[in-house]
C-alpha beads as a LAMMPS data file, in Angstrom:
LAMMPS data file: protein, C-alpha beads

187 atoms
186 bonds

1 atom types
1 bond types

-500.0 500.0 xlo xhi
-500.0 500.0 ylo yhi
-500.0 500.0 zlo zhi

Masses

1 110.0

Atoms # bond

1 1 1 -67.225 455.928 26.244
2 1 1 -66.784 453.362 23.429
3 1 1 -63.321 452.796 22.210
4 1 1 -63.026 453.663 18.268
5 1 1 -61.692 451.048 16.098
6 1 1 -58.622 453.341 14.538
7 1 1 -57.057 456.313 16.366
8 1 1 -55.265 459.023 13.618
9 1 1 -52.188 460.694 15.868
10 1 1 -51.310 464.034 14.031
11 1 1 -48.006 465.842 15.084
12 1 1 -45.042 468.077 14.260
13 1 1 -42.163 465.967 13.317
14 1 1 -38.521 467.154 13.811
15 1 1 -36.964 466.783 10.723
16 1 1 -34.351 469.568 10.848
17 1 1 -34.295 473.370 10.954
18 1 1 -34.700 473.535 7.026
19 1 1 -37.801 471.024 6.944
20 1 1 -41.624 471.825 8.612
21 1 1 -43.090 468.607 8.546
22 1 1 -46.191 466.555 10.134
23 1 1 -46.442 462.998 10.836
24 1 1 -50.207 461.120 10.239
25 1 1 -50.513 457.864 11.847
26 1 1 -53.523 455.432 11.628
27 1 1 -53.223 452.607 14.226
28 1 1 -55.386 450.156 16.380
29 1 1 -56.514 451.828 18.895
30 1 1 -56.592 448.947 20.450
31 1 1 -53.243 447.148 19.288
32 1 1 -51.669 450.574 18.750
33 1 1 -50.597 448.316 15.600
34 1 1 -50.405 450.668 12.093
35 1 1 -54.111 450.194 10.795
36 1 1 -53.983 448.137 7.366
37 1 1 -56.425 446.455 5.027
38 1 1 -59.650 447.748 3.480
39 1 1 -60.896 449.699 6.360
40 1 1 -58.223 451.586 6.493
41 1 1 -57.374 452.873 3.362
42 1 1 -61.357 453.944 3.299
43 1 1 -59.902 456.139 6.326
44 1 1 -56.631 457.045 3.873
45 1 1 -58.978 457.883 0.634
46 1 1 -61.281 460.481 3.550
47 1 1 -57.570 461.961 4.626
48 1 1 -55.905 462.890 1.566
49 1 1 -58.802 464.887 -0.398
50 1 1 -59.883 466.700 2.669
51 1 1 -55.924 467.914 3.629
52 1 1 -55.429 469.614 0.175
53 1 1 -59.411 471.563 0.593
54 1 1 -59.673 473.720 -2.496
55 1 1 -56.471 473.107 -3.821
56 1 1 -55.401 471.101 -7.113
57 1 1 -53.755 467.409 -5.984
58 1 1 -52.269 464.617 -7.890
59 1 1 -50.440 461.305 -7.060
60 1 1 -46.933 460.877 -7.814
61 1 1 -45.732 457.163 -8.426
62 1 1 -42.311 456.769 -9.014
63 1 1 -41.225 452.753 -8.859
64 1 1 -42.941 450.060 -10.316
65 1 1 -44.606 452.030 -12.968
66 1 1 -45.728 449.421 -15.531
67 1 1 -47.941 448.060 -13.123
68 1 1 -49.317 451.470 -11.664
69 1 1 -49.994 451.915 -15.748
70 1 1 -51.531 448.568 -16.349
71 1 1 -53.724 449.646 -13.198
72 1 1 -54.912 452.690 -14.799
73 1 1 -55.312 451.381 -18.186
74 1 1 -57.744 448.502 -16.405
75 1 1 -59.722 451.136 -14.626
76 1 1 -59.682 453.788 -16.712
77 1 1 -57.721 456.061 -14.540
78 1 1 -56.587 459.328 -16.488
79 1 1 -52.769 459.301 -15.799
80 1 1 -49.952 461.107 -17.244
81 1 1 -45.956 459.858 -18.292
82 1 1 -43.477 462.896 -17.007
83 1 1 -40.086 462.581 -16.775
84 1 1 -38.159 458.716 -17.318
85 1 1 -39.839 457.352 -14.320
86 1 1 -42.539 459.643 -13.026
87 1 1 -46.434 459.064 -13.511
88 1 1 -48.958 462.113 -12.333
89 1 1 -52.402 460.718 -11.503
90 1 1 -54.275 464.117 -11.187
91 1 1 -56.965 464.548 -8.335
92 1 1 -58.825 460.761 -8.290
93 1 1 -62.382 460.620 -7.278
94 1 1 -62.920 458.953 -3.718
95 1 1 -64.050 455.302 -4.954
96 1 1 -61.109 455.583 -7.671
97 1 1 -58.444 456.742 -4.569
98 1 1 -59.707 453.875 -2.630
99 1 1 -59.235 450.630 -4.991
100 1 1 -55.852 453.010 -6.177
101 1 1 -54.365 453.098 -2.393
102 1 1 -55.858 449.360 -2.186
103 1 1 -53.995 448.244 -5.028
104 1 1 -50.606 450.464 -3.879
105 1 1 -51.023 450.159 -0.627
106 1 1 -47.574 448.388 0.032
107 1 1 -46.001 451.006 -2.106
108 1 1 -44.405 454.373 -0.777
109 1 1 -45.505 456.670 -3.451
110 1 1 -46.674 460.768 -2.888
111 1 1 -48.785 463.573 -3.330
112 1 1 -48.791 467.132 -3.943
113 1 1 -50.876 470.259 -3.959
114 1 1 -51.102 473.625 -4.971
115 1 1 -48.077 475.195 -6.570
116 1 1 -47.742 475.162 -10.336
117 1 1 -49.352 471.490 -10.091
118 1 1 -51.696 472.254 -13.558
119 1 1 -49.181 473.165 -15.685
120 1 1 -46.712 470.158 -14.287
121 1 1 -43.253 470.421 -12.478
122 1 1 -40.564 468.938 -14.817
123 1 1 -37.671 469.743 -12.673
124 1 1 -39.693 468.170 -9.653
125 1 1 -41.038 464.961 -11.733
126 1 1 -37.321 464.792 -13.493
127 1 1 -36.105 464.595 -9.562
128 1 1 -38.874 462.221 -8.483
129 1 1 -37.465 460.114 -11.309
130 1 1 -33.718 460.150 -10.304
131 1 1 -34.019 460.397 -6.531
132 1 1 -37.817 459.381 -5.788
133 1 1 -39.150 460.823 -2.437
134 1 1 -35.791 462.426 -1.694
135 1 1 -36.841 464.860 -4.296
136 1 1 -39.921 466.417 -2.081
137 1 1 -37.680 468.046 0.728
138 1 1 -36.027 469.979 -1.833
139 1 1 -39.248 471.399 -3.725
140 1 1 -41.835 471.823 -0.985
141 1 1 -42.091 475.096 -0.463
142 1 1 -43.255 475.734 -4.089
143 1 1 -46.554 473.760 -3.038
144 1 1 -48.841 473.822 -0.437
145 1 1 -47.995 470.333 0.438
146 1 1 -46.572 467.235 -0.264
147 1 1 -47.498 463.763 1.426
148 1 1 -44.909 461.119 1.863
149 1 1 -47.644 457.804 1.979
150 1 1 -46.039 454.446 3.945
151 1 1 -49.880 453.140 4.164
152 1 1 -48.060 449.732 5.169
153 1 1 -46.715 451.153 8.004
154 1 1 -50.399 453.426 8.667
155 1 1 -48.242 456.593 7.966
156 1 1 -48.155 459.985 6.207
157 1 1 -45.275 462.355 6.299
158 1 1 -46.659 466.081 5.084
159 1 1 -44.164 468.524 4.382
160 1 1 -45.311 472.056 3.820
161 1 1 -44.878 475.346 4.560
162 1 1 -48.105 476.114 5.905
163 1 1 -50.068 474.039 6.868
164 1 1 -49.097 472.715 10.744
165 1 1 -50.456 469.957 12.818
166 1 1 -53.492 472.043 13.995
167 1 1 -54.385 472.902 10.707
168 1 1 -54.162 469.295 9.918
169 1 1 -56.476 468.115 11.951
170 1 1 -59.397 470.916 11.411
171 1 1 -59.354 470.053 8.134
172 1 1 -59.313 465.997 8.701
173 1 1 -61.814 466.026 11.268
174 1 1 -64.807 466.257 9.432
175 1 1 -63.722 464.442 6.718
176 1 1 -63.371 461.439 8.810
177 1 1 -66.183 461.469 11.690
178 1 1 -68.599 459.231 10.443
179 1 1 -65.348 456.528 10.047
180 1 1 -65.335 455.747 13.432
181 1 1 -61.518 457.269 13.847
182 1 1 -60.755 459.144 16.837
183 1 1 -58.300 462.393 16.390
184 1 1 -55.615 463.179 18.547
185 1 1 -52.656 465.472 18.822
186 1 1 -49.713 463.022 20.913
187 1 1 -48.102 465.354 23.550

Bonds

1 1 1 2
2 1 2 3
3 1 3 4
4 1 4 5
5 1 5 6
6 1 6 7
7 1 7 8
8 1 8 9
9 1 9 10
10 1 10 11
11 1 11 12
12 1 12 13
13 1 13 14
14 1 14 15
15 1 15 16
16 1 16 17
17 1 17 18
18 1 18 19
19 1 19 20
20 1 20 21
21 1 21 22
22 1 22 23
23 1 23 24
24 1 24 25
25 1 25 26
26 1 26 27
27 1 27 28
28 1 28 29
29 1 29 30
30 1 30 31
31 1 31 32
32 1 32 33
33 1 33 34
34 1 34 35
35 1 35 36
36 1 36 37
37 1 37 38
38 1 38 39
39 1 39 40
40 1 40 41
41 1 41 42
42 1 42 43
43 1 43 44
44 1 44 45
45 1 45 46
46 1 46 47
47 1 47 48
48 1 48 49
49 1 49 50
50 1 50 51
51 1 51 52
52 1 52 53
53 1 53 54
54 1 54 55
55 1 55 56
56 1 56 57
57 1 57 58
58 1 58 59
59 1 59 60
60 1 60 61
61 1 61 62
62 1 62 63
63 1 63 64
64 1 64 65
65 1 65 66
66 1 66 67
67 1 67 68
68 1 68 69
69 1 69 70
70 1 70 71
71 1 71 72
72 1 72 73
73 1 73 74
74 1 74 75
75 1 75 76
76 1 76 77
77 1 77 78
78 1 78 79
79 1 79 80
80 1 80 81
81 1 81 82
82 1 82 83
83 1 83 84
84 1 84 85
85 1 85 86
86 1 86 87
87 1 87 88
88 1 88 89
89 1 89 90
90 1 90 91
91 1 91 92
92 1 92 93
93 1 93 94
94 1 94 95
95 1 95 96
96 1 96 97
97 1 97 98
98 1 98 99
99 1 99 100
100 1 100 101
101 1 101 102
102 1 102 103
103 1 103 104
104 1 104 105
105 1 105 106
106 1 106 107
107 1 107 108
108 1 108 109
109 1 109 110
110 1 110 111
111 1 111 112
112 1 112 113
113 1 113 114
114 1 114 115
115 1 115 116
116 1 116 117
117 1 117 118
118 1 118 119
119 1 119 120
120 1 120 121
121 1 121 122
122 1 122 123
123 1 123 124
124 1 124 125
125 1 125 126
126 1 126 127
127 1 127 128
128 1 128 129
129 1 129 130
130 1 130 131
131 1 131 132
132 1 132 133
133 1 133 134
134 1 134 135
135 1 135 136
136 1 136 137
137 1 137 138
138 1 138 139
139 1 139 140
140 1 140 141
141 1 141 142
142 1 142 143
143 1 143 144
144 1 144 145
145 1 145 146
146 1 146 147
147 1 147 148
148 1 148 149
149 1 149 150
150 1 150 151
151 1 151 152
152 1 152 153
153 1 153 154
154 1 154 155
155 1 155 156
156 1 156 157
157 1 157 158
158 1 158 159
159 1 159 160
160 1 160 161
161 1 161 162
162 1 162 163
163 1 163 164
164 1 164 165
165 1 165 166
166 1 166 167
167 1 167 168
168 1 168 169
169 1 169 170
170 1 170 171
171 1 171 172
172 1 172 173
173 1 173 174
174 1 174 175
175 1 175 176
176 1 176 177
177 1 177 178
178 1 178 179
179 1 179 180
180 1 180 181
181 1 181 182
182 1 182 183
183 1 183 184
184 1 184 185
185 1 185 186
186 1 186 187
């Protein structure tokens, strides 16, 4: 059997009794080295859409916004100002996700879906402002998910209340099988 170029490890992550979470990892399969660079964040832009399915999503950015803005304003990314230091990106198209994580990729910024995600969150975007991904553990359970993205260190944190590391990886599977990225659940 050929080895695949990336291998994406999904597990349960202990995080505390209060906190379900699930770590994503992209490495070298090879290397075992976190999986950077354009390739990659094709693999990332696959990941994120398929995980929230039929749910509403948006990006959260909450440092170095002028430059997030400039970004958007270049590419004619719809974006919305909440909170003092909060920007929403609502749902990006594929292409759009993938020259966004390019651009980001060496920023930690997050997502979120479900919840009351069309009508906006101003406690949770006033906290993202203040306390920046700190503020997710607090407000996950209103959502389906959140995502905690490190893509310079090939990782995703999820928190949610239900979705778990199985569920994780039914729904990333397909998304992902013409990518050349094998799946696997670390014991």
């Amino acid at each position: 059997m050929e080895l695949k170029p990336f291998s994406l490890e999904i597990e349960a992550l202990d995080l505390g009794d209060d906190v379900r979470a699930v770590g994503i990892e992209l490495i070298e399969t090879e290397s075992r080295e976190p999986a950077r660079g354009p390739e990659a964040l094709q693999v990332w832009s696959a990941i994120v859409p398929a995980i929230a399915g039929t749910e509403d999503w948006a990006l959260d950015f909450f440092s170095h916004l002028d430059r997030v803005r400039e970004y958007c304003r270049e590419h004619a990314i719809e974006y919305r100002d909440a909170a003092g230091r909060c920007l929403v990106m609502p749902q990006p198209e594929r292409d759009i996700l993938a020259g966004l994580f390019a651009r980001f990729e060496t920023e930690t910024f997050g997502v979120r879906a479900g919840g009351v995600l069309p009508s906006g969150d101003a406690a949770l975007e006033g906290d993202l402002s203040r306390r920046g991904v700190d503020a997710y553990q607090a407000a996950y359970p209103r959502y389906t998910f959140y995502l905690v993205c490190d893509f310079e260190n090939g990782m995703v944190t999820l928190l949610s209340q239900s979705l778990w590391a199985s569920e994780v990886i039914r729904r990333v599977r397909p998304a992902i099988e013409r990518l050349e990225v094998m799946v696997s659940r670390p014991q």
